[in-house]
C-alpha positions in Angstrom: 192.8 87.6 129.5 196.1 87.9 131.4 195.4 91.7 131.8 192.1 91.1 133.3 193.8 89.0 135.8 196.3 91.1 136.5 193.7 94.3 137.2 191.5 91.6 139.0 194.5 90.6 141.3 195.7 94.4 141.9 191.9 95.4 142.7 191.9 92.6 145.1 195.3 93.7 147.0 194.0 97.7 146.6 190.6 96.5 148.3 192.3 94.2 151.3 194.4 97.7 152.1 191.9 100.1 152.5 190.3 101.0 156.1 186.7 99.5 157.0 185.9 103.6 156.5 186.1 102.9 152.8 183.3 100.0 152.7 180.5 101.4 151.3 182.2 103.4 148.2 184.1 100.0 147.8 180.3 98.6 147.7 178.7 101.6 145.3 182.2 101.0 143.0 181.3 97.3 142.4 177.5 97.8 142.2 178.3 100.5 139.7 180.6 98.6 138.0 178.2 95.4 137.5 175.4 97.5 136.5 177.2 99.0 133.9 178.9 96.0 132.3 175.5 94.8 132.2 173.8 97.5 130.6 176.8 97.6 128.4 176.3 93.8 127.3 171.9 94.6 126.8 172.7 97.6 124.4 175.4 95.6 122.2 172.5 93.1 121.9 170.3 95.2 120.8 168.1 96.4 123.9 167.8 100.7 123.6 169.5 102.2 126.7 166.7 102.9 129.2 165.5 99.5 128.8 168.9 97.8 129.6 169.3 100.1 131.8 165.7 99.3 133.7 166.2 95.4 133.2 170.1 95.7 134.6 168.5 96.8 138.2 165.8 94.4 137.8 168.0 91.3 137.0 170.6 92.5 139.1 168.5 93.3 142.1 170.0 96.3 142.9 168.6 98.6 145.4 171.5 101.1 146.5 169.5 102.7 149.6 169.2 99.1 151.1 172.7 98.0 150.1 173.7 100.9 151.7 172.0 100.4 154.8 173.0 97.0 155.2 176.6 98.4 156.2 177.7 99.2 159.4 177.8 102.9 159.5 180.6 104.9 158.5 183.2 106.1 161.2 182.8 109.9 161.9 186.1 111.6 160.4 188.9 111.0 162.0 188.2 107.9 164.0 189.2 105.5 160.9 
């Protein structure tokens, strides 16, 4: 438990540091990540892959392409 608030902490500080460039792979990272904890959680209860897989965007809500959108736009290279 102690190590998952350690990482937790340190993500935080490593997220706070980055540039505003950095905002929408911060943003596919964590979607990513909560998507695959929560397939991860379906199959260990029994649910085959696809399905936890197809009920993880469904519960979740995810839609990457509007996620995405709903960012400001990225700076061209070598404004940020």
């Amino acid at each position: 438990m102690a190590q998952r608030v350690r990482d937790g902490v340190s993500r935080l500080f490593r997220l706070a540091l980055r540039r505003p460039s950095h905002a929408a792979d911060d943003m596919d990272a964590e979607l990513r990540f909560h998507l695959e904890s929560r397939i991860e959680h379906l199959v260990a209860r029994g649910m085959a892959r696809d399905a936890a897989h197809a009920e993880s965007f469904r519960r979740l809500a995810i839609d990457f392409k509007q996620g995405r959108a709903r960012l400001p736009s990225r700076p061209s290279a070598g404004s940020g």
